[in-house]
matplotlib code that plots the C-alpha trace (Angstrom):
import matplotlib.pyplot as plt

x = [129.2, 132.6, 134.7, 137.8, 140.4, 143.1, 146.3, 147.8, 151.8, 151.8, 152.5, 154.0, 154.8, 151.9, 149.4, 148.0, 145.2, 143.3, 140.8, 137.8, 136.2, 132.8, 132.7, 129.4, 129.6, 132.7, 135.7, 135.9, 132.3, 130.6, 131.2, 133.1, 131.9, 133.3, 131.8, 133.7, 132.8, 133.9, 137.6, 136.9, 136.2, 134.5, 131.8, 129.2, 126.4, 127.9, 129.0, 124.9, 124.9, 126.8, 125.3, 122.0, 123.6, 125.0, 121.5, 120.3, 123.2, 123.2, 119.4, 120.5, 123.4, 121.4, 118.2, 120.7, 120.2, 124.0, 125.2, 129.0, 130.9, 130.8, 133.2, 131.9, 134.6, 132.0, 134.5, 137.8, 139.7, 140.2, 143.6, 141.1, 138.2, 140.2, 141.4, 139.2, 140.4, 137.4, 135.1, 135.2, 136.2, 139.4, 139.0, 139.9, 143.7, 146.3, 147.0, 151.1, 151.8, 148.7, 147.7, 144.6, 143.3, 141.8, 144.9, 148.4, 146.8, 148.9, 149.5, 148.9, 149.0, 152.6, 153.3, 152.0, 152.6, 156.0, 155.9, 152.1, 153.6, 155.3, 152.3, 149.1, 147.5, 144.2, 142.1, 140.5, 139.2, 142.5, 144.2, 141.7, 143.4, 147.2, 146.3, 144.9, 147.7, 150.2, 148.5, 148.2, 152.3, 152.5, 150.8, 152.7, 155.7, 154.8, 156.8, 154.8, 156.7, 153.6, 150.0, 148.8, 150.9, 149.7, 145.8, 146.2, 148.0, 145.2, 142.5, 143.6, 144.8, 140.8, 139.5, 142.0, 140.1, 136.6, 134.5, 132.7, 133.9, 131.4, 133.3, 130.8, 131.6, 129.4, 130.4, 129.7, 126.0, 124.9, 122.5, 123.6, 126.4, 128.8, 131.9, 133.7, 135.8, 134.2, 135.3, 132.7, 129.7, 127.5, 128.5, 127.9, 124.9, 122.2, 123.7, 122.9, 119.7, 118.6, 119.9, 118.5, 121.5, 121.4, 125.1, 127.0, 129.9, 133.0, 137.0, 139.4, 141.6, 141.4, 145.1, 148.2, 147.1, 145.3, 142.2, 141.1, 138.5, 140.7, 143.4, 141.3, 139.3, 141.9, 144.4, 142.1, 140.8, 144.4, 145.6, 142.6, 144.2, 148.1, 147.5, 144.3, 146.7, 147.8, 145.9, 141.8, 141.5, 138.4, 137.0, 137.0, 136.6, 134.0, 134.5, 132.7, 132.7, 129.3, 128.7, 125.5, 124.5, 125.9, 127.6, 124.7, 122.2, 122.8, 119.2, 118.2, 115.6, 118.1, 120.7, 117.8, 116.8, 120.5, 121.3, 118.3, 119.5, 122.6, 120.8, 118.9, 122.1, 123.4, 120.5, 120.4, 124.1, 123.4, 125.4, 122.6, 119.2, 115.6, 113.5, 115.1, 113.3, 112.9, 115.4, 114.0, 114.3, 117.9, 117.3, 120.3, 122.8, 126.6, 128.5, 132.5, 134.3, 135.9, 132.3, 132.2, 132.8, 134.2, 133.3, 135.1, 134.8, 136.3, 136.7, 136.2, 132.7, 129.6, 128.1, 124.4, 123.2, 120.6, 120.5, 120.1, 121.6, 120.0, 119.3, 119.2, 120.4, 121.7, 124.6, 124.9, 122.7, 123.4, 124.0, 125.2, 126.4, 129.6, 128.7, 131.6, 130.4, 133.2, 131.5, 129.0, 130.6, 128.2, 129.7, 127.1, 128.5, 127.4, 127.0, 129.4, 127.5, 124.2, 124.5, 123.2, 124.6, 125.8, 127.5, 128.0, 130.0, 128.6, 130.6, 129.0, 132.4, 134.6, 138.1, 139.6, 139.5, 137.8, 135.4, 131.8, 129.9, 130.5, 128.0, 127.8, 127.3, 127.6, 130.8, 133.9, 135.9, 138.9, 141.7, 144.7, 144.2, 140.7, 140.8, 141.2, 144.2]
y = [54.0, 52.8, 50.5, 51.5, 49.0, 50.5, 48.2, 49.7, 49.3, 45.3, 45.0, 41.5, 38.8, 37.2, 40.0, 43.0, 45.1, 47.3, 50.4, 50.1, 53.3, 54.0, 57.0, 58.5, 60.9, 62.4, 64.2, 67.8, 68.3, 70.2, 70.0, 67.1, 65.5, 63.0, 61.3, 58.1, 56.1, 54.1, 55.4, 54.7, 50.8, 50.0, 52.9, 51.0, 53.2, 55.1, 52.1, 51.3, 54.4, 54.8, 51.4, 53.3, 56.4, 54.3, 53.4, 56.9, 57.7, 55.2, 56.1, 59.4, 58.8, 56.7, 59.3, 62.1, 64.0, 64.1, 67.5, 66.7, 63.9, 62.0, 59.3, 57.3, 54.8, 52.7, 51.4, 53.6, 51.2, 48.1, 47.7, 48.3, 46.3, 43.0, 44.2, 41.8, 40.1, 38.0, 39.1, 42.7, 45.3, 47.5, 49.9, 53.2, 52.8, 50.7, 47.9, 48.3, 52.2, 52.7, 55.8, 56.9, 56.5, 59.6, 61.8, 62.9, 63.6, 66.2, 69.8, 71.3, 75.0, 74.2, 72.0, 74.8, 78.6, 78.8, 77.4, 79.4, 82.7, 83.0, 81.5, 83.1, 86.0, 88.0, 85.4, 83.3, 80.0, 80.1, 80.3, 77.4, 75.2, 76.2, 75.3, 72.2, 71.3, 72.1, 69.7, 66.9, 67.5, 67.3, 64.1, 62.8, 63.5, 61.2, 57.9, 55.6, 53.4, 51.8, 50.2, 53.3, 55.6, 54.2, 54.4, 58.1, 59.0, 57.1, 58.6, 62.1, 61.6, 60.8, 63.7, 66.9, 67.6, 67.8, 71.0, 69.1, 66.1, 64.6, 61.9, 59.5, 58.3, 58.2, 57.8, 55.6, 56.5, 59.9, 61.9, 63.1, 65.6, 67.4, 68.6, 71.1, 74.3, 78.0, 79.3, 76.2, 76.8, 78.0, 75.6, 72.8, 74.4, 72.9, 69.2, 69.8, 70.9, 67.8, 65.3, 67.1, 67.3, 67.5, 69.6, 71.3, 72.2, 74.3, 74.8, 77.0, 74.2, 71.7, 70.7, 69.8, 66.1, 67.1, 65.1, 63.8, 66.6, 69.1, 68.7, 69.2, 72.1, 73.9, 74.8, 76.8, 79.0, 79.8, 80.1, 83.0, 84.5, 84.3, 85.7, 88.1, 91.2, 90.0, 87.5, 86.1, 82.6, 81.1, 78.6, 75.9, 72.7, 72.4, 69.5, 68.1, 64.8, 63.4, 61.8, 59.1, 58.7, 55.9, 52.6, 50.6, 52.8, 50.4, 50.0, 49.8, 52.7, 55.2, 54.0, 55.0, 58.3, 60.0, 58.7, 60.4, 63.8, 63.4, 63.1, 65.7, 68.2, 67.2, 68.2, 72.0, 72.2, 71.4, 68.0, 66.3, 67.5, 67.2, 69.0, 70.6, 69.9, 72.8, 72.8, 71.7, 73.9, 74.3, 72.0, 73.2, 76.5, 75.8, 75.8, 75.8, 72.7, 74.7, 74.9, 71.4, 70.0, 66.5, 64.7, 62.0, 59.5, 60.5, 56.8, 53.6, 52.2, 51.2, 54.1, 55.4, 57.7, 59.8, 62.1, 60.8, 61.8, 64.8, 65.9, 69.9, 70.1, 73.0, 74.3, 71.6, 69.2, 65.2, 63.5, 60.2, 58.8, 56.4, 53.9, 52.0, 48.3, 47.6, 51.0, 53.6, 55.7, 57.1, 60.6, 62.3, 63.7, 67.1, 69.6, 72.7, 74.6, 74.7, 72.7, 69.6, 66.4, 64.9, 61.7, 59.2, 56.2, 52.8, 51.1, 51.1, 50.4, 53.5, 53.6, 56.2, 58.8, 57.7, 59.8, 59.3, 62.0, 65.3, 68.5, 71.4, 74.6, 77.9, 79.5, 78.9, 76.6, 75.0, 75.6, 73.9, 70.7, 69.9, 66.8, 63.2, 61.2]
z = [63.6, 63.9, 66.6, 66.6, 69.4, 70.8, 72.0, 75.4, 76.0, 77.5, 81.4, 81.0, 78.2, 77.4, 77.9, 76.0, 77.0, 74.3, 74.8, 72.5, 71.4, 69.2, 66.8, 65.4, 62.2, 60.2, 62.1, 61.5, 60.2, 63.2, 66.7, 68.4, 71.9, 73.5, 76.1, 78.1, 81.0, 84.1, 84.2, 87.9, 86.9, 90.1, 88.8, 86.7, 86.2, 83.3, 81.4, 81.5, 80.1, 77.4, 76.2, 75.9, 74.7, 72.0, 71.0, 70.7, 68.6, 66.1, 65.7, 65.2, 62.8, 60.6, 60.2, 59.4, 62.9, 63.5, 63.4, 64.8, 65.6, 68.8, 70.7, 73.0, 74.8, 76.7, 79.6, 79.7, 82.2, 81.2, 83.5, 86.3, 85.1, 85.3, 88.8, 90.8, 94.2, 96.0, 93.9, 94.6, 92.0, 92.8, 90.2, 91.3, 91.7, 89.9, 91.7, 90.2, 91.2, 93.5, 91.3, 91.2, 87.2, 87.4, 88.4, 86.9, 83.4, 80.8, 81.9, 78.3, 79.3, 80.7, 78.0, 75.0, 76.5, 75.6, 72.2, 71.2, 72.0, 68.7, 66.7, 68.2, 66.6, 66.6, 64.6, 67.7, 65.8, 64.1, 67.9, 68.6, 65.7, 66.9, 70.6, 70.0, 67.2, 70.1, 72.3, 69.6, 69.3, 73.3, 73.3, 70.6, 71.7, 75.1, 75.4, 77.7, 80.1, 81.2, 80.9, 82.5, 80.8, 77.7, 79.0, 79.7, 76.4, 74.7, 76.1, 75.9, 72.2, 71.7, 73.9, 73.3, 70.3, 72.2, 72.3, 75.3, 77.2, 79.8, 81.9, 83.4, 87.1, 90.0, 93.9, 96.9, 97.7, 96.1, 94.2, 90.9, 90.9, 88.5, 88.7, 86.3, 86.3, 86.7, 83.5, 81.9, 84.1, 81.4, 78.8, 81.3, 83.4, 81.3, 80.9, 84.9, 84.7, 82.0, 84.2, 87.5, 89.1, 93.0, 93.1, 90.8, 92.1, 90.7, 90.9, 89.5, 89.2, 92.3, 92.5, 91.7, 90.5, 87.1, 86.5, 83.5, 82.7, 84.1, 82.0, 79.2, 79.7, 82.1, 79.2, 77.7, 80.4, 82.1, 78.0, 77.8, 81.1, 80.4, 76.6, 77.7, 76.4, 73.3, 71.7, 72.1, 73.3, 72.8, 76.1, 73.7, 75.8, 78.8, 80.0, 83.2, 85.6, 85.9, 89.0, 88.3, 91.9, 93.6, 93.3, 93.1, 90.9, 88.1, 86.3, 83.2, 83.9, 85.2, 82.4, 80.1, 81.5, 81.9, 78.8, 77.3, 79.2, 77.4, 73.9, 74.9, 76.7, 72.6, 71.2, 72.8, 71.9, 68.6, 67.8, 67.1, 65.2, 65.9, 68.1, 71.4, 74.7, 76.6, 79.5, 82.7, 85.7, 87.8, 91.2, 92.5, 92.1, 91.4, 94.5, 95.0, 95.7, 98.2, 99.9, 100.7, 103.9, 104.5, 107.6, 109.3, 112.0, 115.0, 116.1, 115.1, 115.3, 113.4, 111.3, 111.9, 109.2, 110.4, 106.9, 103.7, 100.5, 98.7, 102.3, 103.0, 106.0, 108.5, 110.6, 113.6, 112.4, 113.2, 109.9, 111.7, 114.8, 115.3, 117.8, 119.3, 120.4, 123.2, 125.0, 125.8, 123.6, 120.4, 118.9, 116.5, 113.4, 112.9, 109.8, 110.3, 107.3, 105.8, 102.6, 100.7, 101.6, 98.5, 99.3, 101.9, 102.1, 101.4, 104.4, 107.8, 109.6, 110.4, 111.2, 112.7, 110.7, 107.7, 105.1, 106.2, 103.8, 102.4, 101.9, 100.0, 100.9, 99.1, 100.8, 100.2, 103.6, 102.4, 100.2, 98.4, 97.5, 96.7, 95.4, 97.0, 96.4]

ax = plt.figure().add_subplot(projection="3d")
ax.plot(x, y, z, "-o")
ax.set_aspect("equal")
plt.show()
């Protein structure tokens, strides 16, 4: 294993921020995976994770069992880590732009069409090596203004190279969830059934703000589609954002068992050796993000859940009530589909308007945007 420490562009004299990232095995012999944590730096559970995963691999790596190579980048925010106001962690946004750190990530298939036209033949491992030459000279090419500029070059000059990237964040409250694009269901299908994922839910591309795993598997599926008459594109990227439960599922014992699923998901894939486990059964079908329904206080009040998360619940169903203090007024919140309910919020205070808990269901509602902010 080796620690590599990346310096990011300094925000202010006197100050310089680096990214530290851990590499198992030897570049270019087998697969690559790369697997980061708490981009969102207020989303702990995955940094337990990859401390455990870490573990595992170095076990791995020294017995001979590595069959690829792996990065792991145990905390990928350190702007937001050190973002800390009354001791509460304001992680998911940059405090100096207010963008989220998990948006407005490189559009490689606009970046790459133009200029792979001319070099693209019928050879599709060789097409894999042009594409993702193209998107090493893209990222290159960038000239960072910023801290965050220079977090998001970083970590994509890490990743683009990835035949699987697993991004490890988890939500307010939650059960375990996944998100990745359609084209990568079946790469990414058992990594949801190892670490018996609650919802596994799917986009075509969510929106106009890449995210991080987006950009990275997204060039390669709408590459496939724009060349499908002239040259093979291979879908050589799944990529996926792993959503460990919620914000306070930190413990050692479920740091242990998801990153045991991820040896495991590594295992069947064929990065690392030994015996494979039999995959476990599916607890849950993939579902479109466009499925989900987002429900929101109708006015302010203190928030009743009636449903947990992980709840199946029906059409109509009460999933919480707003109760406003000042009056008789309590407004149930009710399920418009039949779905799972996935996530909640962790506050118990609703303003008007504000995100109380989502569910998925199995037919597509919305369109557009899918993403938040």
């Amino acid at each position: 294993m080796q620690q590599i420490n990346h310096p990011l562009l300094s925000p202010a004299l006197g100050t310089q921020r680096h990214l530290s990232s851990w590499h198992f095995g030897q570049p270019g012999q087998g697969p690559k995976v790369y697997v980061q944590a708490s981009l969102h730096a207020d989303e702990l559970p995955g940094m337990l994770v990859a401390h455990h995963l870490r573990g595992l691999l170095e076990v791995a790596e020294q017995s001979g069992q590595l069959l690829g190579e792996v990065v792991l980048v145990p905390f990928a925010n350190p702007i937001g880590l050190d973002q800390t106001a009354m001791h509460h962690q304001l992680g998911c946004f940059e405090l100096a732009s207010m963008e989220n750190f998990n948006r407005n990530y490189p559009d490689f298939f606009a970046l790459v069409k133009d200029e792979l036209g001319d070099q693209l033949g019928s050879n599709d491992e060789q097409n894999k090596r042009l594409i993702r030459d193209a998107m090493r000279r893209a990222l290159d090419a960038q000239k960072p203004q910023t801290e965050l500029q220079s977090l998001r070059q970083t970590l994509m000059q890490l990743s683009h190279d990835a035949d699987i990237v697993l991004d490890l964040h988890c939500d307010y409250e939650a059960v375990l969830h996944l998100y990745a694009e359609q084209p990568m269901l079946d790469q990414i299908e058992p990594l949801a059934r190892f670490l018996g994922a609650r919802a596994f839910l799917w986009a075509r591309g969510s929106g106009p703000s890449i995210s991080f795993d987006e950009a990275l598997s997204g060039p390669w599926w709408r590459l496939r589609e724009h060349f499908a008459d002239r040259f093979p594109v291979p879908l050589a990227c799944a990529s996926t954002t792993v959503e460990l439960r919620g914000q306070t599922d930190v413990s050692e014992l479920l740091a242990h068992q998801d990153a045991q699923a991820i040896f495991h998901y590594l295992q069947h894939v064929g990065v690392l050796g030994g015996t494979v486990p039999e995959l476990p059964p599916a607890l849950c079908d993939a579902t479109p993000l466009a499925g989900t329904e987002s429900l929101h206080a109708p006015h302010p009040g203190v928030i009743a859940f009636v449903a947990q998360v992980g709840a199946v619940v029906q059409v109509g169903q009460t999933l919480a009530h707003v109760i406003d203090p000042l009056t008789p007024r309590t407004t149930p919140i009710q399920s418009s589909i039949d779905g799972v309910v996935y996530a909640r919020h962790n506050l118990r205070w609703a303003t008007s308007g504000m995100e109380i808990c989502r569910v998925a269901g199995a037919t597509p509602i919305r369109s557009g945007n899918l993403l938040s902010p």
